[in-house]
C-alpha positions as CSV (number, residue, x, y, z in Angstrom):
1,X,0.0,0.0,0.0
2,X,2.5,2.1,0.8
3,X,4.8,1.7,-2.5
4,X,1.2,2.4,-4.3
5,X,1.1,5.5,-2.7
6,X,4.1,7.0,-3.2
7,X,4.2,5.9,-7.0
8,X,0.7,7.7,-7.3
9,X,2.2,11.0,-5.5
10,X,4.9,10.7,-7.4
11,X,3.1,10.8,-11.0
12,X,0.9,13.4,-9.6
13,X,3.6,15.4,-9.1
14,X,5.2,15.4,-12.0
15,X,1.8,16.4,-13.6
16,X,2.2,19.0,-11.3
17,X,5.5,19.6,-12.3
18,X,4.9,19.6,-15.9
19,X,2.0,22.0,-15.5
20,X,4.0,24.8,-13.4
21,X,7.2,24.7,-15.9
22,X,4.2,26.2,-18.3
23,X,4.5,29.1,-16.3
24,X,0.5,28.5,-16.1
25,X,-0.5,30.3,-12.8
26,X,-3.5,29.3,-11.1
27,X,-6.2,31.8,-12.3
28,X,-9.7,30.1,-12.4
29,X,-11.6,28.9,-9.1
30,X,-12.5,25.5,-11.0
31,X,-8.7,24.0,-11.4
32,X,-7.8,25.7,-7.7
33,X,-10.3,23.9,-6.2
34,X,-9.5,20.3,-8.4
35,X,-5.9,20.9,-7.6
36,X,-6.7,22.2,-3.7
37,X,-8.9,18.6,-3.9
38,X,-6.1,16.4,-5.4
39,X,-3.7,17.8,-2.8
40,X,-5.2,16.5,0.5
41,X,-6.7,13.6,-1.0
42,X,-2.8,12.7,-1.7
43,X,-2.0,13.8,1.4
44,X,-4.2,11.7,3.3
45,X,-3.9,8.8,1.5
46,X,-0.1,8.9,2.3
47,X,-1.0,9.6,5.9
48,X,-3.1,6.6,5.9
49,X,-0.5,4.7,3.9
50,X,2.7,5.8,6.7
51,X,-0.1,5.3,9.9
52,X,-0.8,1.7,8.5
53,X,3.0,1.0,7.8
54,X,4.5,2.0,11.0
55,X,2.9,-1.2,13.0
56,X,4.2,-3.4,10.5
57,X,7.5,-2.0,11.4
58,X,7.9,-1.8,14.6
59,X,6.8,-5.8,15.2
60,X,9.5,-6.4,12.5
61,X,11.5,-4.7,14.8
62,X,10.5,-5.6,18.4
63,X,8.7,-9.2,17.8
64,X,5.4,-9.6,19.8
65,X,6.0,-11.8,22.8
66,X,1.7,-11.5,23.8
67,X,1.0,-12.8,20.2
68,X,4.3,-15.3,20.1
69,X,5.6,-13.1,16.7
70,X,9.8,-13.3,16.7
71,X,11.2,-10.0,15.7
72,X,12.2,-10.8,12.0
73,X,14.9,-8.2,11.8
74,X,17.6,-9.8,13.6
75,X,17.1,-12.3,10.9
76,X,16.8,-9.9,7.7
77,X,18.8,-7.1,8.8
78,X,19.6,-5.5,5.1
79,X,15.9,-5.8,4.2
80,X,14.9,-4.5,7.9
81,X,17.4,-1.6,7.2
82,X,15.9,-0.6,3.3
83,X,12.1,-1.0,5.0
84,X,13.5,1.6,7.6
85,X,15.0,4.1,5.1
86,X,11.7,3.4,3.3
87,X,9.2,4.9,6.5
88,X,11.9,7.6,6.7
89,X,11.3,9.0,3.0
90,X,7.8,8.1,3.0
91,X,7.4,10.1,6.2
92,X,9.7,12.9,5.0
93,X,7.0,12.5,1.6
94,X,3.8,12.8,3.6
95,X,4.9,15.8,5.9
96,X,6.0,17.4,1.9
97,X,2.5,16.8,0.6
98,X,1.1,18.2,3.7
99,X,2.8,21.0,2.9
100,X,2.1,21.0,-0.3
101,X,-1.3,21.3,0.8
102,X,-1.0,23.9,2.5
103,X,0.3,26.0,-0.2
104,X,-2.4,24.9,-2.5
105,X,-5.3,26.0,-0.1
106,X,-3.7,29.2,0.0
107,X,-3.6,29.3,-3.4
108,X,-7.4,28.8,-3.4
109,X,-8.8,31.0,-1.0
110,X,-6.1,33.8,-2.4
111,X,-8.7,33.4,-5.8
112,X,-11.6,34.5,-3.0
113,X,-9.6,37.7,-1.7
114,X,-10.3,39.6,-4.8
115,X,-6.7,40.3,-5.2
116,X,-6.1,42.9,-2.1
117,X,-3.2,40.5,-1.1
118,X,-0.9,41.4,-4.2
């Protein structure tokens, strides 16, 4: 779920990528508010997607004695230690698209201040 999601936010931002190196501002309330939508659906999904992850993790990590799960990273250690780098740039992702989100909405709302911000 998690590789899903970052390949999606990936491609979506390259389409945002391609758009802005048009030098095509933001100017109608229709494609702020699709963008302004895309944005924190992406950014909720990869919330969900790093939330969902993380438990996965840490019994990978730690083991569940309760449950009788053996911590598998003792075992795997090289694959333990990619999955690790992998939460760290899909969390490092997530807080980007929050972000991103941010930006977006303000982006939006500016369309609604009639310009007195300029």
């Amino acid at each position: 779920f998690v590789v899903a999601v970052n390949v999606l936010g990936a491609a979506y931002s390259a389409l945002q990528l391609a758009r802005l190196s048009k030098g095509s501002p933001v100017l109608n309330k229709p494609l702020a508010w699709t963008i302004f939508s895309s944005d924190q659906v992406l950014a909720y999904l990869m919330f969900s997607a790093v939330a969902a992850s993380i438990p996965s993790a840490v019994y990978a990590q730690y083991g569940e004695p309760q449950l009788q799960w053996m911590k598998t990273c003792n075992l795997y250690r090289n694959f333990c230690n990619r999955m690790g780098e992998g939460m760290v740039g899909s969390v490092v992702v997530c807080m980007s698209m929050i972000g991103l989100s941010g930006l977006s909405s303000f982006t939006l709302f500016r369309l609604y201040n009639g310009g007195a911000g300029k």
